[in-house]
C-alpha positions as CSV (number, residue, x, y, z in Angstrom):
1,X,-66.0,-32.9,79.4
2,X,-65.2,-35.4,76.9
3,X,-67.2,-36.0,73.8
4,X,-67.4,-39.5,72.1
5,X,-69.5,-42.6,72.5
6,X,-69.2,-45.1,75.2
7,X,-68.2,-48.8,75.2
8,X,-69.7,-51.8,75.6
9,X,-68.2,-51.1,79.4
10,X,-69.9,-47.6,79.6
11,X,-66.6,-46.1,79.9
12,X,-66.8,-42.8,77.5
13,X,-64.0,-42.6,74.6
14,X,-63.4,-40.2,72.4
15,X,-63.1,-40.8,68.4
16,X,-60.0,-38.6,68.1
17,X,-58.3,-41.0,70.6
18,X,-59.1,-44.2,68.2
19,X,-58.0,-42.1,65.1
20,X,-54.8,-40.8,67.0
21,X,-52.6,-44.1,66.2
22,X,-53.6,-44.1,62.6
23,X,-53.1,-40.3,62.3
24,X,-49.6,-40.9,63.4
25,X,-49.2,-43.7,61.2
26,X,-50.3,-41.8,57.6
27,X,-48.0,-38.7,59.0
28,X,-45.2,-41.4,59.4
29,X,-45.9,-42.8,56.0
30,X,-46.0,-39.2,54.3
31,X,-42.7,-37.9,55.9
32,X,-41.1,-41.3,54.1
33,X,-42.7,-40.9,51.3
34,X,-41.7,-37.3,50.8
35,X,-38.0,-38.5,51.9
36,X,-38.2,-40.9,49.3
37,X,-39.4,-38.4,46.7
38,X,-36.7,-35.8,47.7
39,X,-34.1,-35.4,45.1
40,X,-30.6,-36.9,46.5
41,X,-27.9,-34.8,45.7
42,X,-24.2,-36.0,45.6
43,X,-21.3,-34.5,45.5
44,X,-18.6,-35.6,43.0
45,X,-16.0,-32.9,42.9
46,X,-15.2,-29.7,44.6
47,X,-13.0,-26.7,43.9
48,X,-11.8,-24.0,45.9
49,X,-10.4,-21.2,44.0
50,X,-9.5,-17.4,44.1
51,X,-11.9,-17.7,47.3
52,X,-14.6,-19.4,45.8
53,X,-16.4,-23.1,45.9
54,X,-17.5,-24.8,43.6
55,X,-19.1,-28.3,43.6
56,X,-19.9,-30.7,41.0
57,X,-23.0,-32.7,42.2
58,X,-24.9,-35.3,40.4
59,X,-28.5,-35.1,40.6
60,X,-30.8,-38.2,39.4
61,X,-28.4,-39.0,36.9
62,X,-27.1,-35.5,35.6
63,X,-23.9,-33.3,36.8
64,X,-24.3,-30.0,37.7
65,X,-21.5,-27.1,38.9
66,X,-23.0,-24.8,41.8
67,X,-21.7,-23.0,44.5
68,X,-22.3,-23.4,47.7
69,X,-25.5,-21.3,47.8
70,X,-27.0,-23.3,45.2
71,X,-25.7,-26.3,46.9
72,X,-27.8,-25.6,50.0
73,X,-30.6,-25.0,47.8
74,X,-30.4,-28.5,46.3
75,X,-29.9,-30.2,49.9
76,X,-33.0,-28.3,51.0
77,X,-35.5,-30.2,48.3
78,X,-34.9,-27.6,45.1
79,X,-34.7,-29.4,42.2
80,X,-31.9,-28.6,39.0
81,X,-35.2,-26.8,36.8
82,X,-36.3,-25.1,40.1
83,X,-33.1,-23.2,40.3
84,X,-32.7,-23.1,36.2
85,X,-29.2,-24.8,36.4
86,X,-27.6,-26.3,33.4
87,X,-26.0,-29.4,33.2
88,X,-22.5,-29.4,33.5
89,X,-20.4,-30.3,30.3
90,X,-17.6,-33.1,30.7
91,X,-14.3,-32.4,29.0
């Protein structure tokens, strides 16, 4: 049975179908928002030695060497202080 009020037409309609557009709308708005808020993470160098990478990625504004664990874990949202990484020194 559905629950809600009716119209002006007696047909019943339920309140979480009115709210349904807007719902989707304010999820919409928070999944930019939080894309928008998420750190971008570039990558300005790379180096592959002995076995090992290394990257050089700039993140809002600062460079940083990680490997590629690390790496991941700044694509995935993590930010520099998050993962206690120090900002890479330029020779």
């Amino acid at each position: 049975m559905l629950t809600g009020s009716r119209n002006l037409s007696g047909s019943v309609f339920s309140s979480e179908a009115m709210a349904s557009p807007v719902a989707r709308e304010k999820s919409r708005r928070a999944a930019v928002k939080t894309a928008l808020e998420r750190h971008k993470v570039y990558v300005t160098a790379q180096r592959f030695s002995g076995g090992s990478y290394s990257a050089r990625v700039l993140v809002d504004g600062e460079a940083y060497w990680v490997d590629e664990f690390r790496l991941s874990q700044l694509r995935q949202g993590l930010t520099p202080a998050e993962l206690e990484l120090t900002p890479a020194i330029d020779d």
